[in-house]
C-alpha positions in Angstrom: -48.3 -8.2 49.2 -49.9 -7.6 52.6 -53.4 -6.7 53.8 -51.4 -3.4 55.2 -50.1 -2.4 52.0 -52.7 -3.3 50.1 -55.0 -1.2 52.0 -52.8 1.4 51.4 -52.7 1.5 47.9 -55.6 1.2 45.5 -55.3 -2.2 43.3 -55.8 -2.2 39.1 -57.4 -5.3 37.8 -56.8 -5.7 34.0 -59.5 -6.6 31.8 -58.7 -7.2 27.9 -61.1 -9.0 25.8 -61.5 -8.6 21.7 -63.1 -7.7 18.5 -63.5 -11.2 17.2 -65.8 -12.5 19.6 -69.5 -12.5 19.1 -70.3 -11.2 22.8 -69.1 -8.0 24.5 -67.1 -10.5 27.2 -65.5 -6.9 28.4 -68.5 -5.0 29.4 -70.0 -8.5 31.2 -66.7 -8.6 33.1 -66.2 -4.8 34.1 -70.3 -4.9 35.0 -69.3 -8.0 37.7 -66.1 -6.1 38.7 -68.6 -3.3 39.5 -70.8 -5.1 41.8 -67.8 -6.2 43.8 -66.9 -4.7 47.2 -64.7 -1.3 47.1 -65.0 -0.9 43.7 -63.6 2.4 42.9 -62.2 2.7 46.4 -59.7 -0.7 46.7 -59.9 -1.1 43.4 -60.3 0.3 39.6 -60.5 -1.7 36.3 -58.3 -0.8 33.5 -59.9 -2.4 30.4 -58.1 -2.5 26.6 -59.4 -4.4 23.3 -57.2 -6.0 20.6 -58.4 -7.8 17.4 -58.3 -11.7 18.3 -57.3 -14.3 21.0 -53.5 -14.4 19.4 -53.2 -10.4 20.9 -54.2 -11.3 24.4 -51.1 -12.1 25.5 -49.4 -9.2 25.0 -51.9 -6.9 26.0 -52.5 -8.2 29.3 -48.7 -7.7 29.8 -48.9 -4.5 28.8 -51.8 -4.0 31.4 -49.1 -5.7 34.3 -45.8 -3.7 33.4 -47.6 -0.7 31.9 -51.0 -0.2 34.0 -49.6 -1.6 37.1 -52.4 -4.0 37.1 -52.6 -6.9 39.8 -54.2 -9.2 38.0 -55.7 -9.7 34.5 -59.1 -11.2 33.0 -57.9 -12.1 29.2 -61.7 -13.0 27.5 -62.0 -14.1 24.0 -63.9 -16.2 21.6 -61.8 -19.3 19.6 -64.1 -20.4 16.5 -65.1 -23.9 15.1 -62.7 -24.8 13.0 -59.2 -27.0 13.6 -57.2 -24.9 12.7 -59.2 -22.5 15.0 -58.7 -24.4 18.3 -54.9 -25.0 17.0 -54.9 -21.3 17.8 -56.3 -21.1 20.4 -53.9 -23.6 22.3 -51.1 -21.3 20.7 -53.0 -18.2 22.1 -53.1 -20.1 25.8 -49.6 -20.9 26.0 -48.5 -17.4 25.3 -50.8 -16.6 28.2 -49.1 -18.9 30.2 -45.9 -17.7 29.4 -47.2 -14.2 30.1 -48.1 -15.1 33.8 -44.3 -16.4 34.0 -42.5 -13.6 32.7 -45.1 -11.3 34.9 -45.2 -13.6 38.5 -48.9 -11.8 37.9 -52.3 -14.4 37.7 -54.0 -14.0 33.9 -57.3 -15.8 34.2 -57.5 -16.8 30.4 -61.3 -17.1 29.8 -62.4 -18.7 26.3 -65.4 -19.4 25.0 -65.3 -21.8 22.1 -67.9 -20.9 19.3 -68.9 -24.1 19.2 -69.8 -25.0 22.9 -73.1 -24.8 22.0 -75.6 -24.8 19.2 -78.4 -22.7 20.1 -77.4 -18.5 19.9 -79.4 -17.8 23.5 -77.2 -20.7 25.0 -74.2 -19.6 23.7 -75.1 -16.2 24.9 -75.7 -16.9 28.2 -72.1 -19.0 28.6 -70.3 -15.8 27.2 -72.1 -13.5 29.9 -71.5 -16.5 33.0 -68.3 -17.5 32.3 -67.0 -13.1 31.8 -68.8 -12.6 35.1 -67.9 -15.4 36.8 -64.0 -15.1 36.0 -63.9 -11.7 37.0 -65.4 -12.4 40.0 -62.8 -15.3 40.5 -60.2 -12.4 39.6 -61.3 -10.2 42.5 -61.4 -13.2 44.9 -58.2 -13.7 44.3 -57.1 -10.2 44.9 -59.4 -9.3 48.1 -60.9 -12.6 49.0 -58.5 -15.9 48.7 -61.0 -17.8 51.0 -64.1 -17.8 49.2 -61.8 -19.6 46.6 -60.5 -22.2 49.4 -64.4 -22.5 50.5 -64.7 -24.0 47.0 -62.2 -26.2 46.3 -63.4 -29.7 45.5 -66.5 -29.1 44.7 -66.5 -29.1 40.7 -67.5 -25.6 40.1 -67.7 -24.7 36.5 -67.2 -20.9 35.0 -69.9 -20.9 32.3 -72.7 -23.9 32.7 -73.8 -25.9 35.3 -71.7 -27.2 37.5 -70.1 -30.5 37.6 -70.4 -31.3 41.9 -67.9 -33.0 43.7 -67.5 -36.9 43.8 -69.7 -38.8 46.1 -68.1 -41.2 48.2 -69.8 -44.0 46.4 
């Protein structure tokens, strides 16, 4: 799509999250969308909720070939157990597969129950990682090159980053 004819027309990003997760991912990634340039002028946020991780697929086509949305942020929450994070990789290849059938980006953001022990850590993953995707969602859409001006450099969605590799 050009810049012309994206000018033109006013953009949907899809945001779909779930009941099954212990954080509101949703409202952290529509309150980022928010804050982002032309919101409401360039751009609106169509937003839908479905039970667990297995429905996200699904549902964020339905926000592409339904909504008309450019892009989608799919947030949910995986839990602890194997059979859990069996699930989970089930859930993320349907995603995949969703972005085939679509040629539209999904930006699948889980947060695993267990990535951290302490309830205000975990807390504050759901909230970065929501915001941060979203914010990579919008990038993509308006602002490819703030993308580019980060390649390399081991940035995380979530915690701390990682850095990029010295040249020791």
């Amino acid at each position: 799509m050009t810049k012309k004819r994206r000018s033109a027309k006013k953009l949907k990003i899809g945001v779909v999250d779930t009941m099954f997760a212990r954080f509101d991912m949703g409202a952290a990634a529509r309150a980022e969308l928010e804050e982002c340039p032309g919101y409401g002028t360039k751009f609106k946020v169509v937003s839908t909720t479905v039970p667990g991780f297995k429905d996200l697929a699904v549902a964020a086509m339905n926000l592409i070939e339904q909504q008309g949305c450019s892009i989608v942020v799919a947030l949910g929450m995986p839990g602890s157990a194997p059979i859990d994070k069996q699930c989970a990789h089930e859930a993320s290849m349907g995603i995949m597969q969703a972005q085939l059938l679509t040629a539209t980006p999904i930006l699948e953001v889980f947060v695993h129950e267990d990535e951290a022990d302490e309830p205000i850590v975990l807390r504050r993953l759901f909230e970065n990682r929501s915001r941060q995707h979203a914010r990579n969602a919008y990038w993509m859409l308006f602002e490819p090159e703030q993308l580019s001006q980060r390649a390399g450099r081991g940035i995380r969605q979530g915690f701390g980053d990682a850095g990029p590799l010295g040249d020791d």
